[in-house]
C-alpha positions in Angstrom: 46.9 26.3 14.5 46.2 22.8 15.1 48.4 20.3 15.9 48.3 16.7 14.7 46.9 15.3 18.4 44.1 17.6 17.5 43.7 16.8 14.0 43.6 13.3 14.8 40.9 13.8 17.3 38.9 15.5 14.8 39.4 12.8 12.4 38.5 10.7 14.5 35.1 12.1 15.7 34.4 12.9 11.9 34.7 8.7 10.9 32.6 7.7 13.9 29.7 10.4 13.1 30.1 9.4 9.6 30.2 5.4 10.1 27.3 6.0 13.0 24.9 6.6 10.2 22.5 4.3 9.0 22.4 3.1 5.6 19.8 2.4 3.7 19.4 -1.5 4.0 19.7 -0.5 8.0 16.5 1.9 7.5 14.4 -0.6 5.7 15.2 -3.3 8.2 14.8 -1.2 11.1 10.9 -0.1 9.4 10.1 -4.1 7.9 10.5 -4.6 11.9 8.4 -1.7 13.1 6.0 -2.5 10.0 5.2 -5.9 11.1 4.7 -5.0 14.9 2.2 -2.4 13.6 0.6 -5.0 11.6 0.4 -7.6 14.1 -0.6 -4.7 16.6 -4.1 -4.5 14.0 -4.6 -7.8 13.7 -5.5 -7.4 17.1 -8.0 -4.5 16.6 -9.1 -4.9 12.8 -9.3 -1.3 10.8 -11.9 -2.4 8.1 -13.2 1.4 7.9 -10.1 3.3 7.2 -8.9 3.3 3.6 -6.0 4.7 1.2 -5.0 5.4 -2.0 -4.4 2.4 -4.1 -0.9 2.8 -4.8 -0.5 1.8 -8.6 3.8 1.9 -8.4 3.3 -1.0 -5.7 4.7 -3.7 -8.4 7.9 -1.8 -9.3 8.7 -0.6 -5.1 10.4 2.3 -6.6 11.1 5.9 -4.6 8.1 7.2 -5.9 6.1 4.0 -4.2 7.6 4.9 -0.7 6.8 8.6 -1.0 3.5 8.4 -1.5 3.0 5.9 1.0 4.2 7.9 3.4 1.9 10.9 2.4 -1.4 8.1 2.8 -0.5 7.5 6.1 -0.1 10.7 7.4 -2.7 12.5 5.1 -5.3 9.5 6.3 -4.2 7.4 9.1 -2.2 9.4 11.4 -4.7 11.9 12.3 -7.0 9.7 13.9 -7.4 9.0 17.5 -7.3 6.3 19.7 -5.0 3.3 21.0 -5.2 1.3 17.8 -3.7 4.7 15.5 -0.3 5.0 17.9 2.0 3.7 15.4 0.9 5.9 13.0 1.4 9.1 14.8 4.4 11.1 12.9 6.9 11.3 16.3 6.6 7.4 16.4 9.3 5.2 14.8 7.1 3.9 12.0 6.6 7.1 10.5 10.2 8.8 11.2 12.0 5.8 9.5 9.7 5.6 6.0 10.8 9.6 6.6 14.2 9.0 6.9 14.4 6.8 3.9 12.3 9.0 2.1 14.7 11.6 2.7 17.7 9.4 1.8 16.3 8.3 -1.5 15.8 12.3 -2.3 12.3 12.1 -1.8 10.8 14.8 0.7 7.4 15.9 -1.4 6.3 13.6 -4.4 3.4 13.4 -6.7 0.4 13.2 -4.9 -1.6 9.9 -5.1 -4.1 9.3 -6.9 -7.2 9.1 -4.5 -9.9 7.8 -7.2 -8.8 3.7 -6.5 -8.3 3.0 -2.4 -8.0 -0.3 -0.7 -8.1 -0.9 3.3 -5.1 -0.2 5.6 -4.3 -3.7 6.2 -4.3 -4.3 2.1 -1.8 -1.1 2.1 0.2 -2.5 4.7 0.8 -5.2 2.8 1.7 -3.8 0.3 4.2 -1.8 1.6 6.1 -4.8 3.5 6.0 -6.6 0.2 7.6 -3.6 -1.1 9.9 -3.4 1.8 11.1 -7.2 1.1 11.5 -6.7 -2.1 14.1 -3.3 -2.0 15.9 -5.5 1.2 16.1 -8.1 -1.6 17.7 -6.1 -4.4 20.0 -4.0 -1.7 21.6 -6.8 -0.6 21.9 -8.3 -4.0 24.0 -5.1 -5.6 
């Protein structure tokens, strides 16, 4: 039986687990950070040879969009060796947060991409913080 010292401990350790959480808008600031250290990180050590799927949901940044792009970078850029490819490795931060909102959003497998239209890296990285800005924009606007 517990007692109500104990069931306010556990009450307790239940709302900070629960409040310790991130939220969404939390995730997609924490990878637009990560996003544009990776991108200033190649601007430094141009990519011109390594090339995605053309994402054709890009314009409406729905789950879809973020699910896919996750999937092109690991399918296609993660894999690859060398200094210049760290971000992109799955146990870095870049990856593991477009998981976790992946995963937040419902979204663990998608729809594969269509791999008949690709564009470079840097183009799909654009794309994706444009993307990024715009769901921060309509998060904090609800």
């Amino acid at each position: 039986m517990m007692t109500s010292g104990t069931t306010m401990l556990l009450l307790a350790f239940v709302a900070m687990c629960v409040s310790a959480a991130p939220t969404k808008q939390d995730l997609f600031k924490e990878f637009f950070d990560e996003l544009n250290a990776t991108m200033k990180e190649l601007s430094k050590h141009p990519m011109d040879d390594i090339f995605v799927s053309d994402l054709k949901h890009h314009s409406d940044c729905k789950d879809l969009f973020f699910c896919q792009a996750e999937d092109q970078l690991i399918r296609k850029v993660s894999g690859h060796s060398g200094s210049k490819f760290e971000h992109f490795r799955t146990d870095k931060k870049l990856i593991r947060t477009l998981k976790k909102i992946n995963e937040q959003h419902n979204m663990k497998t998608c729809k594969p991409a269509d791999d008949q239209v690709e564009v470079q890296l840097s183009d799909f990285l654009m794309k994706l913080k444009q993307c990024v800005q715009k769901r921060n924009t309509m998060k904090s606007k609800k």
